[in-house]
N, CA, C and O of each residue as an XYZ file, in Angstrom:
292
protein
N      55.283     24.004    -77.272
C      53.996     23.660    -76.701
C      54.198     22.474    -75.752
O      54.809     21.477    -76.138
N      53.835     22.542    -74.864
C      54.045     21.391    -73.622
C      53.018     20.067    -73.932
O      51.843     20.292    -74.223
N      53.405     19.018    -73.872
C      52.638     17.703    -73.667
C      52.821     17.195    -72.679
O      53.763     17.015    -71.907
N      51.046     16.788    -72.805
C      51.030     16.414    -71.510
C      51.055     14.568    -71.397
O      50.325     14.144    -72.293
N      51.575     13.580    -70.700
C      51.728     12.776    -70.714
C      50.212     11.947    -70.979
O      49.239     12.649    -71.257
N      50.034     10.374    -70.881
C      49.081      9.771    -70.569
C      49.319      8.436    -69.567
O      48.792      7.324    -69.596
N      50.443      9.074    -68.572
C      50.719      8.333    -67.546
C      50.148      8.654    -66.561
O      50.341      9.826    -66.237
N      49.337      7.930    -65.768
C      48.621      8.706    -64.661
C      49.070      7.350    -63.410
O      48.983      6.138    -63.606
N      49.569      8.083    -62.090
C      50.330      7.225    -61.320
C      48.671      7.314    -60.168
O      47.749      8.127    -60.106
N      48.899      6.390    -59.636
C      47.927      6.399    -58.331
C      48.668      6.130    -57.159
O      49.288      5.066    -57.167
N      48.759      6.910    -56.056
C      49.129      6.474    -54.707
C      47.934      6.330    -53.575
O      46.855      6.919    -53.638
N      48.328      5.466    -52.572
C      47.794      5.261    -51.537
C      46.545      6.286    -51.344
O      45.369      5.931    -51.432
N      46.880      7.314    -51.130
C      46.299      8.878    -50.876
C      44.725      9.201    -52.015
O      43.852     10.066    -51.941
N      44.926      8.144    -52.915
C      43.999      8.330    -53.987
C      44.146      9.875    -54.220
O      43.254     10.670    -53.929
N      45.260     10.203    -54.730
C      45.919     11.751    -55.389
C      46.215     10.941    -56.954
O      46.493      9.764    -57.181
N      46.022     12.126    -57.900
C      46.745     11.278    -59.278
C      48.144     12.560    -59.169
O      48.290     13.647    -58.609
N      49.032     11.604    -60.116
C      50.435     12.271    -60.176
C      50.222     12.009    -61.419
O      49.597     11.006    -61.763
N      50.749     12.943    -62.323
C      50.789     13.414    -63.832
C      52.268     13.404    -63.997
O      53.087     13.518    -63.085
N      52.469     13.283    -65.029
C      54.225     13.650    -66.031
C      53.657     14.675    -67.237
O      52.749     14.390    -68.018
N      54.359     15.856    -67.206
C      54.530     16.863    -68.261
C      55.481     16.831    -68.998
O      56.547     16.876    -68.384
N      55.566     16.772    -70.068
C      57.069     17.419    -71.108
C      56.658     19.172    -71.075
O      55.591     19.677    -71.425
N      57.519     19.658    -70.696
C      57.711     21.212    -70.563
C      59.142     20.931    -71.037
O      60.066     20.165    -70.763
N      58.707     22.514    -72.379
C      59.999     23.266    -72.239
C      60.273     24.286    -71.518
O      59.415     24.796    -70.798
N      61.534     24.751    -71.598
C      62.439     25.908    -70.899
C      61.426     26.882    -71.064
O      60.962     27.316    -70.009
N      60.921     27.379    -72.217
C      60.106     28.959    -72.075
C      58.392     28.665    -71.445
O      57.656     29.648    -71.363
N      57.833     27.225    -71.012
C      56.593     26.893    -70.762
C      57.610     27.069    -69.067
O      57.132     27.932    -68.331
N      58.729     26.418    -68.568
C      58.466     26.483    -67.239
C      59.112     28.035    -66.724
O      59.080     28.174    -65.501
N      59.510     28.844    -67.263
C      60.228     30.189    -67.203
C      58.396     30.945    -67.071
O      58.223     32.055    -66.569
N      57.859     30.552    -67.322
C      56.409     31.435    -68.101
C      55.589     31.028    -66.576
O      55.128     31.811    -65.745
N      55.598     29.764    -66.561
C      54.600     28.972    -64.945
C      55.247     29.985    -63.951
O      54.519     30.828    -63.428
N      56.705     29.939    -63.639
C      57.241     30.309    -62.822
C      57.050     32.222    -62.256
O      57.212     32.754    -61.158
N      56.716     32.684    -63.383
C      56.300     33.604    -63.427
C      54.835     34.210    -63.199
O      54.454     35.375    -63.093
N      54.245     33.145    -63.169
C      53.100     33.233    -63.305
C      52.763     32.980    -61.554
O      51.909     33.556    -60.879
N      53.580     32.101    -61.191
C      53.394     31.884    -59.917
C      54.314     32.707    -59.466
O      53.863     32.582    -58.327
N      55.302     33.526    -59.295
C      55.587     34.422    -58.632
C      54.779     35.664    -58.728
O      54.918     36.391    -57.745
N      53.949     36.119    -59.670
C      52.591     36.932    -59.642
C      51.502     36.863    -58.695
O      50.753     37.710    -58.208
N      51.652     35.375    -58.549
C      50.583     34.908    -57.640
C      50.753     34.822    -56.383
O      49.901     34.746    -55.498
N      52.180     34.837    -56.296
C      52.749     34.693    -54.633
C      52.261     36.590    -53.880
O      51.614     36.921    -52.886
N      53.018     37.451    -55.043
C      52.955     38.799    -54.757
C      51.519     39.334    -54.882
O      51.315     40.461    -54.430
N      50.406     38.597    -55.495
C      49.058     38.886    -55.016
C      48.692     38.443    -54.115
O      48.052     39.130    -53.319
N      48.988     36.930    -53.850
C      47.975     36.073    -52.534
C      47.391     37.076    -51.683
O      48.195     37.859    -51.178
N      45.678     37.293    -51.299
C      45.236     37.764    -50.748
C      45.599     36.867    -49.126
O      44.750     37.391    -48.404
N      45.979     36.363    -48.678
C      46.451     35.638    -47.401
C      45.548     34.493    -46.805
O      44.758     33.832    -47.477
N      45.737     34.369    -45.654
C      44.854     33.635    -45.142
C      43.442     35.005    -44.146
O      43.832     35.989    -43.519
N      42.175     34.676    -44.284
C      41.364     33.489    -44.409
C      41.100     33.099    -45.616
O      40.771     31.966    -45.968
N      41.289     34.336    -46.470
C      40.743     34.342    -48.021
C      41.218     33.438    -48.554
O      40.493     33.027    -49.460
N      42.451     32.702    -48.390
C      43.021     31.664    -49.164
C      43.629     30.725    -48.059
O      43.987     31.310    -47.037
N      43.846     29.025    -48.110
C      44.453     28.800    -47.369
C      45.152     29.102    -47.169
O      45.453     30.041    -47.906
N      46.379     28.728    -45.896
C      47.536     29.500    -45.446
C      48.921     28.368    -45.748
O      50.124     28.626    -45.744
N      48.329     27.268    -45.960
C      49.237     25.986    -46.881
C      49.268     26.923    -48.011
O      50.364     27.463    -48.164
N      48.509     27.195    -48.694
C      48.209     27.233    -50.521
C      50.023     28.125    -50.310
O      50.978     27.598    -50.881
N      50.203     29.203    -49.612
C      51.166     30.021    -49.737
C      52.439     29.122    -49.752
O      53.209     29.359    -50.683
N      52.847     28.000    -48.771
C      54.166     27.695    -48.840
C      53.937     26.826    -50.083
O      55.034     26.797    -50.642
N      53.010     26.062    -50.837
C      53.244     25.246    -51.810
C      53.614     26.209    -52.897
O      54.651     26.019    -53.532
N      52.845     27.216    -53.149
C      53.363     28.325    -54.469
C      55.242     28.398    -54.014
O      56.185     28.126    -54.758
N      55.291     28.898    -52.432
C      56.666     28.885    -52.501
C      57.884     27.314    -53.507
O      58.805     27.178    -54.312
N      57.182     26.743    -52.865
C      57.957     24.845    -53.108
C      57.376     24.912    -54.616
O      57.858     24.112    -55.417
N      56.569     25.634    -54.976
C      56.241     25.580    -56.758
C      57.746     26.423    -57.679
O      58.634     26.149    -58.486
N      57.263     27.466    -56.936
C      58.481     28.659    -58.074
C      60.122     27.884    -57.195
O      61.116     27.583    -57.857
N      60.079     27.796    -56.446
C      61.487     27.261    -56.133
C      61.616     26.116    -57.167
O      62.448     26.412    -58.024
N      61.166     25.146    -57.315
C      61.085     24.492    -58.010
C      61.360     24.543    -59.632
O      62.301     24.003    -60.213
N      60.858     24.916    -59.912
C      61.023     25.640    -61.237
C      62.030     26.492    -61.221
O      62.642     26.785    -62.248
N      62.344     27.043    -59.900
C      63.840     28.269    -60.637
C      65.381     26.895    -60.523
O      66.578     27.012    -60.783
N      64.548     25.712    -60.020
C      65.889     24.810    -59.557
C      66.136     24.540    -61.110
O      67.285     24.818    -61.451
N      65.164     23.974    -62.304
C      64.882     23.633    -63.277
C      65.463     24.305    -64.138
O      66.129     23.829    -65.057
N      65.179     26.023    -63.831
C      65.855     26.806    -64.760
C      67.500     26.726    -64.516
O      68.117     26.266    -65.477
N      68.198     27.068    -63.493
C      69.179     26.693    -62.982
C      69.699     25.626    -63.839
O      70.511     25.824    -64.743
N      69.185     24.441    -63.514
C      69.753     23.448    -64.463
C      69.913     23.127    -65.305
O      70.708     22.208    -65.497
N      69.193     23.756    -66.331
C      69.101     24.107    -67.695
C      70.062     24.815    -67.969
O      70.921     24.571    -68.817
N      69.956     26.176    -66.948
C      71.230     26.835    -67.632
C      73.086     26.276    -67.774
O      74.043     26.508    -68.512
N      72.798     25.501    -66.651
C      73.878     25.153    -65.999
C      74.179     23.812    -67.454
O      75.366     23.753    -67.776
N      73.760     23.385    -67.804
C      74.125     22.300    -68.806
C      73.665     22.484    -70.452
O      73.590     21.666    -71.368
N      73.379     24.032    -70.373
C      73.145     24.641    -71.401
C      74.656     24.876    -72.114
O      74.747     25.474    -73.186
């Protein structure tokens, strides 16, 4: 089960940045979840046309994670 931190960072941007503890089968599961979502995106106008490269920079992300896991597994 993933926890979620109670660190909440503030930048300039007034954006909050969060810290997760994820395990291996919570980010294998996101990653999937967002590659579902990449292969639905209805496109742009229906969705922004940013929203698409961040899902990309999301699942890349997460497959870097898995990668590294495996790799020091």
């Amino acid at each position: 089960m993933a926890e979620i931190s109670g660190r909440i960072l503030m930048e300039e941007s007034d954006q909050f940045d969060y810290q997760v503890e994820l395990k291996i089968d919570d980010i294998r599961l996101l990653r999937h979840c967002v590659e579902e979502t990449i292969r639905l995106w209805p496109g742009s106008p229906a969705r922004p046309a940013e929203e698409q490269e961040h899902l990309r920079h999301l699942r890349d992300t997460m497959y870097r994670m898995i990668l590294d896991y495996s790799f020091d597994k």
